[in-house]
Short mmCIF file of the C-alpha atoms (twelve columns), coordinates in Angstrom:
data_MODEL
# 
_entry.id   MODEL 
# 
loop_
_atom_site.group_PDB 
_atom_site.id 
_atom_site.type_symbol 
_atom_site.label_atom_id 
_atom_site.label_alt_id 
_atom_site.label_comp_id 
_atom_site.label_asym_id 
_atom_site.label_seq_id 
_atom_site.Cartn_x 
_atom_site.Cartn_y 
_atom_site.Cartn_z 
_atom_site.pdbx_PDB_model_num 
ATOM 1   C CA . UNK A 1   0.000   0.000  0.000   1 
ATOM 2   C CA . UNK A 2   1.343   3.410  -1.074  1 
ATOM 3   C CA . UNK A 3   2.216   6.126  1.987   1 
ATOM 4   C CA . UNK A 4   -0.505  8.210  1.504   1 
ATOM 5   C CA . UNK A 5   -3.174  5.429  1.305   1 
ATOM 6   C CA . UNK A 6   -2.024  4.625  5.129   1 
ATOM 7   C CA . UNK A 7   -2.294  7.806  6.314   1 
ATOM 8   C CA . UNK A 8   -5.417  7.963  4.875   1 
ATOM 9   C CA . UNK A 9   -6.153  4.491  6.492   1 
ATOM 10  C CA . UNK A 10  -4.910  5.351  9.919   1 
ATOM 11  C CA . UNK A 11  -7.021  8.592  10.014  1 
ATOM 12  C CA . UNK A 12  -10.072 6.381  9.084   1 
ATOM 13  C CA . UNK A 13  -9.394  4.086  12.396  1 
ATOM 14  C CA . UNK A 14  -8.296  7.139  14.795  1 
ATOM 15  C CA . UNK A 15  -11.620 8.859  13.658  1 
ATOM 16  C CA . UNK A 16  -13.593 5.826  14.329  1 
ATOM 17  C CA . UNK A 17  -14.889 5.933  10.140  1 
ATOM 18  C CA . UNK A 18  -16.442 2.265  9.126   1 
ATOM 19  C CA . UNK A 19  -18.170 3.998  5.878   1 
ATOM 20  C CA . UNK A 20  -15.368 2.629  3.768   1 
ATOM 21  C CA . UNK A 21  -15.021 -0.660 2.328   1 
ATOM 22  C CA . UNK A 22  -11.656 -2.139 2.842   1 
ATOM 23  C CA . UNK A 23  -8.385  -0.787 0.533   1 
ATOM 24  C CA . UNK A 24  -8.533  -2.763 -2.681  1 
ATOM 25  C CA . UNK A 25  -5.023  -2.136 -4.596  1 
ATOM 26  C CA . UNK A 26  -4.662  -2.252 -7.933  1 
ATOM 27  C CA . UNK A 27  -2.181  -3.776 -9.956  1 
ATOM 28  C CA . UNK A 28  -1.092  -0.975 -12.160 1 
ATOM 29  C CA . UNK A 29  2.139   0.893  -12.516 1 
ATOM 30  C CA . UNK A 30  0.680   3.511  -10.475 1 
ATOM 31  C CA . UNK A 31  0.321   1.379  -7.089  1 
ATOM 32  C CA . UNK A 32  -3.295  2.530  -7.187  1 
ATOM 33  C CA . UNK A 33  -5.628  2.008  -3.939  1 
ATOM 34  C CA . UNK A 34  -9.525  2.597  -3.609  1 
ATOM 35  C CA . UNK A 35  -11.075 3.117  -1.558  1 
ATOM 36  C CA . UNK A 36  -15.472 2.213  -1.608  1 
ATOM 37  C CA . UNK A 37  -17.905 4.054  0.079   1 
ATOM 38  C CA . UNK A 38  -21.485 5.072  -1.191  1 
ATOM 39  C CA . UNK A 39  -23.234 9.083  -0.461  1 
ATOM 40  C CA . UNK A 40  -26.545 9.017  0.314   1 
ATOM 41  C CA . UNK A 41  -27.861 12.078 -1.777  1 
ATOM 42  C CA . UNK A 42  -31.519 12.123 -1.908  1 
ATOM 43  C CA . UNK A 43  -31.866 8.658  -1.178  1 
ATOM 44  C CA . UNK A 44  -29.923 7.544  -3.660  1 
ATOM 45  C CA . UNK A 45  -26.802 5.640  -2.702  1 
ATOM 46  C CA . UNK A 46  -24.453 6.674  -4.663  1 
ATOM 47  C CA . UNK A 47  -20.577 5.111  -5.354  1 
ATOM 48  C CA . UNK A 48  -18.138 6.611  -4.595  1 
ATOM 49  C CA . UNK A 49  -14.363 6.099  -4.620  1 
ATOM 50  C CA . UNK A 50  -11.018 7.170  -3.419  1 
ATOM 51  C CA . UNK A 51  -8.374  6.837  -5.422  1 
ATOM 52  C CA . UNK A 52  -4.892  7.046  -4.314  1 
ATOM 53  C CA . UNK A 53  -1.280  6.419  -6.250  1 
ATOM 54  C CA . UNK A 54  1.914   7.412  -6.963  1 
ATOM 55  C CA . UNK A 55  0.970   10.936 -8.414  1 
ATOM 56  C CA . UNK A 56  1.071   13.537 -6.582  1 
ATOM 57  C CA . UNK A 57  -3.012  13.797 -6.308  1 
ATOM 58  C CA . UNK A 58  -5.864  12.067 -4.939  1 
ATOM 59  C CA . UNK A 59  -9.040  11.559 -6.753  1 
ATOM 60  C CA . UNK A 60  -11.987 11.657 -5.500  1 
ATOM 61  C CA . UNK A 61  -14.771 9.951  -7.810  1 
ATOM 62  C CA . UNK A 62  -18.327 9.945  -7.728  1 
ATOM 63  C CA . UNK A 63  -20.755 8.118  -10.167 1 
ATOM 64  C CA . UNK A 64  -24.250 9.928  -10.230 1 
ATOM 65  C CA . UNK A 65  -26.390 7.885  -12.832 1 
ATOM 66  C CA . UNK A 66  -24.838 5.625  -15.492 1 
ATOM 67  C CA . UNK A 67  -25.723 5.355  -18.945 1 
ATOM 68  C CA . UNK A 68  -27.676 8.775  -18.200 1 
ATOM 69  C CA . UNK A 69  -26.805 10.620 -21.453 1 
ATOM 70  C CA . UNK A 70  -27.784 9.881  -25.245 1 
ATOM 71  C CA . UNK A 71  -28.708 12.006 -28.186 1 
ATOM 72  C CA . UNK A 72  -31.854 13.133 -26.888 1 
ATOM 73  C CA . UNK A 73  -30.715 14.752 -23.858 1 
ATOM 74  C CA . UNK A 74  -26.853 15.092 -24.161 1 
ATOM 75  C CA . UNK A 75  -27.595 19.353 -24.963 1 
ATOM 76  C CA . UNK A 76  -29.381 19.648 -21.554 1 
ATOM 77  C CA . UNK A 77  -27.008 17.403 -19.745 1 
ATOM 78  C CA . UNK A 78  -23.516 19.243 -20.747 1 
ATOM 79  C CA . UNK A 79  -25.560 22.298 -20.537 1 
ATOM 80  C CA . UNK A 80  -26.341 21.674 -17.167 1 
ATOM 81  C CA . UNK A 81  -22.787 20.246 -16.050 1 
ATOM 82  C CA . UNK A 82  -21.225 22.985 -17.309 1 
ATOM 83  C CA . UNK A 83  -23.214 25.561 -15.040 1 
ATOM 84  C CA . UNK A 84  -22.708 23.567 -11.971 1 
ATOM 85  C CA . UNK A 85  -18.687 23.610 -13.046 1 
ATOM 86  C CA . UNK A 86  -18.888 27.278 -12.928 1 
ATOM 87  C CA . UNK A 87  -20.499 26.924 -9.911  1 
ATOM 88  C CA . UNK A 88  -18.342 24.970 -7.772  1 
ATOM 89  C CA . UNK A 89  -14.251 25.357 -7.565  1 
ATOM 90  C CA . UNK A 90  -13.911 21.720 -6.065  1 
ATOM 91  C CA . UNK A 91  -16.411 19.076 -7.497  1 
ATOM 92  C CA . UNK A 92  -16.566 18.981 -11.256 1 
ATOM 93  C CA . UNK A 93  -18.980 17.308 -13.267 1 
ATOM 94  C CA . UNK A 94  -18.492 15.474 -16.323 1 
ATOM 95  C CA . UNK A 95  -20.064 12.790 -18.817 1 
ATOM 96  C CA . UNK A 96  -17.431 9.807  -19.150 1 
ATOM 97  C CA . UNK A 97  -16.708 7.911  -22.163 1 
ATOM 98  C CA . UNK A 98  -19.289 5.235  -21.217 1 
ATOM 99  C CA . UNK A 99  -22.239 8.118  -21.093 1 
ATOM 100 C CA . UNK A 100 -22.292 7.869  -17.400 1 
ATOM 101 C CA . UNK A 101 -22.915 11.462 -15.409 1 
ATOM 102 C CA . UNK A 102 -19.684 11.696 -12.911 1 
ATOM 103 C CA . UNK A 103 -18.458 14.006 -10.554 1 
ATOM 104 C CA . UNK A 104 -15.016 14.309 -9.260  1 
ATOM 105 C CA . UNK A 105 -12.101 16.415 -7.382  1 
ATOM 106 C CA . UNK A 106 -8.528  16.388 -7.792  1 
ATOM 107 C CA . UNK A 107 -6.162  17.060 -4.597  1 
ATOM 108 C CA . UNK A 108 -2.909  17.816 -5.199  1 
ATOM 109 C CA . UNK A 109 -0.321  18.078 -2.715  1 
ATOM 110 C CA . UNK A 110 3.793   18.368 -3.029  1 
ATOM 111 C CA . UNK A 111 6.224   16.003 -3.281  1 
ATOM 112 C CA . UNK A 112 9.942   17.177 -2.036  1 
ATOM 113 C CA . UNK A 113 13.001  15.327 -2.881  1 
ATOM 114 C CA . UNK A 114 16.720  16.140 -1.733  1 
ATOM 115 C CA . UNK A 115 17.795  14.764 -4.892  1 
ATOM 116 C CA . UNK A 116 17.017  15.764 -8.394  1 
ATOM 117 C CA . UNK A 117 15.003  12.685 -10.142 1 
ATOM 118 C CA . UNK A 118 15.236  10.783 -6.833  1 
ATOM 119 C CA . UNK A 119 11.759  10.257 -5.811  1 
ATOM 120 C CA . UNK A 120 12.690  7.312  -3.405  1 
ATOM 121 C CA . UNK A 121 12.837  8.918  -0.617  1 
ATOM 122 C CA . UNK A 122 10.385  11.986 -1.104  1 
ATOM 123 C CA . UNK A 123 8.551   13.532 1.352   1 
ATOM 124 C CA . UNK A 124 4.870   14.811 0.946   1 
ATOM 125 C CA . UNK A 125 2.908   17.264 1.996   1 
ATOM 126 C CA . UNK A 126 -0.159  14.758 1.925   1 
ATOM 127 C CA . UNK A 127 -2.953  15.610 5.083   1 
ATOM 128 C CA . UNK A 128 -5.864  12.924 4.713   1 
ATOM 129 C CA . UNK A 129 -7.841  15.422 6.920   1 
ATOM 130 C CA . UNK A 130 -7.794  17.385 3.573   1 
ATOM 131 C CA . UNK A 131 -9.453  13.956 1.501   1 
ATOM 132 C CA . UNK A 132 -12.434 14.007 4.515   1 
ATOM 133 C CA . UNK A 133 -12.603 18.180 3.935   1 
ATOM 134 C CA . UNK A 134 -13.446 17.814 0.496   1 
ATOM 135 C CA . UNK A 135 -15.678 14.483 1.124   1 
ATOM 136 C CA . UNK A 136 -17.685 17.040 3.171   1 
ATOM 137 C CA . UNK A 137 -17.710 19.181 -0.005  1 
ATOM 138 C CA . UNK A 138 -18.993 16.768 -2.400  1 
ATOM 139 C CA . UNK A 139 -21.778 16.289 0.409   1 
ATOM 140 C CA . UNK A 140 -22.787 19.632 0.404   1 
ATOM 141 C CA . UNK A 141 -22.654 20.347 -2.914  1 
ATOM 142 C CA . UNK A 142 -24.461 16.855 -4.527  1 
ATOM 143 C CA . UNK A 143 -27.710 17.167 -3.011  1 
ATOM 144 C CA . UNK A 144 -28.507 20.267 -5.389  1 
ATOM 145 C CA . UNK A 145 -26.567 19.508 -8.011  1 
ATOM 146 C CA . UNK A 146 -28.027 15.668 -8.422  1 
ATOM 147 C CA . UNK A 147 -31.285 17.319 -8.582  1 
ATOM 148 C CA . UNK A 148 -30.259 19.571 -11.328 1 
ATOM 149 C CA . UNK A 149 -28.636 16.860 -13.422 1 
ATOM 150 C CA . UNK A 150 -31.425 14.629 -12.995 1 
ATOM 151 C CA . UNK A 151 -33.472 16.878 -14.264 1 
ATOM 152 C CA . UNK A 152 -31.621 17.626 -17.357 1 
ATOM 153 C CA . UNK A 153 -31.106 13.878 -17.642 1 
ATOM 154 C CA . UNK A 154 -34.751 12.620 -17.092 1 
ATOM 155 C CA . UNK A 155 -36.899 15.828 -18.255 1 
ATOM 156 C CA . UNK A 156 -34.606 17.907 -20.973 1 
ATOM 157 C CA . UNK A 157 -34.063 20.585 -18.762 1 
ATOM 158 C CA . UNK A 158 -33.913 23.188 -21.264 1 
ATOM 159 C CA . UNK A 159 -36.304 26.313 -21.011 1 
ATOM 160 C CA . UNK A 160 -37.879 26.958 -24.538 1 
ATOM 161 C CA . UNK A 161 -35.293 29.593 -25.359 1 
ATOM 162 C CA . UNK A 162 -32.557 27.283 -25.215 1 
ATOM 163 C CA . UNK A 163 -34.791 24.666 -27.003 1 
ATOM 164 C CA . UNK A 164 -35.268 27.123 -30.128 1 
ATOM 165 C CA . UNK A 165 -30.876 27.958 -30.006 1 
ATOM 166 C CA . UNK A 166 -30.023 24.568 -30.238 1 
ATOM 167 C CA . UNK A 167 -33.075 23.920 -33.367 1 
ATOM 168 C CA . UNK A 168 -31.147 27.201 -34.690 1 
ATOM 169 C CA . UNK A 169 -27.728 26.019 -34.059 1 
ATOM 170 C CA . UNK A 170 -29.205 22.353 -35.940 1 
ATOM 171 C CA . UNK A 171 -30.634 24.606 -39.127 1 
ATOM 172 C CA . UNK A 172 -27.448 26.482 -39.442 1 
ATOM 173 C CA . UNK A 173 -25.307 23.632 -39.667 1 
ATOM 174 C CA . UNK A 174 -27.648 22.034 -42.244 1 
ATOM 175 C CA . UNK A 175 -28.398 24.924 -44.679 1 
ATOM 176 C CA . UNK A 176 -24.407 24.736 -46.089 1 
ATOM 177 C CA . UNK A 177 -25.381 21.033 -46.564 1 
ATOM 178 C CA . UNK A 178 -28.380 21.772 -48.348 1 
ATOM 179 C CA . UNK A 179 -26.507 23.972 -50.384 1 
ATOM 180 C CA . UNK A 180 -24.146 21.783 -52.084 1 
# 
């Protein structure tokens, strides 16, 4: 198990926190470890993951509704993620290659070596207190933003002005197509 994955492991046991599912590691290049645990946002349970390595950053992962986007709602949905991104600094949202509506946050943190090239023996500026901060983030923020998405996901979520953009966006591409 990588460093930072047992400091995040021993602050889970010195805070008494049991909503994680045992460390799975990967076997990558990376030395990956995830961490499991699921939100409850809205009474959904959603999963959620922890992802630690050899990078200097932690991921933090959530998956909000799979397979949510296709043709017919894909405007609305990107729409819609892309106001919540401008929204919130820490949590971004995102559609993943699979068409499943994501959210995640990236926490960096510094890696110091005595010697150039010589990460052996680095020493990090990693605080797992700072992985359980922006946990509480993605708690506060989900809530609305799951509603939001949903929405766009499930019921267009466009207001009639956007509806006639995109259908004017559509018939602008088209007419130099009809031309030729």
């Amino acid at each position: 198990m990588n460093k930072n994955a047992e400091l995040f492991e021993a602050m889970l046991k010195n805070n008494k926190i049991t909503a994680f599912r045992p460390a799975e590691e990967a076997q990558d290049e990376y030395h990956s470890v995830i961490y499991r645990t699921l939100l409850d946002v809205k009474g959904k349970l959603l999963q959620t993951l922890v992802i630690f390595d050899d990078t200097p950053y932690v991921v933090i992962r959530c998956f909000l509704e799979p397979k949510a986007v296709n043709d017919g709602n894909r405007v609305a949905v990107e729409r819609e993620l892309t106001r919540l991104n401008g929204e919130n600094k820490v949590v971004k949202y995102y559609v993943s290659p699979a068409e499943d509506v994501a959210a995640s946050a990236c926490i960096p943190y510094l890696l110091m070596s005595n010697a150039a090239n010589d990460m052996s023996n680095a020493t990090s500026t990693f605080d797992p207190n700072i992985v359980r901060l922006i946990l509480d983030v993605f708690m506060n923020a989900l809530p609305e933003a799951y509603e939001r998405i949903m929405k766009a996901v499930y019921g267009g979520g466009m207001t009639s002005n956007e509806v006639k953009e995109v259908q004017q966006a559509a018939e602008a591409e088209q007419a130099p197509e009809a031309a030729n």
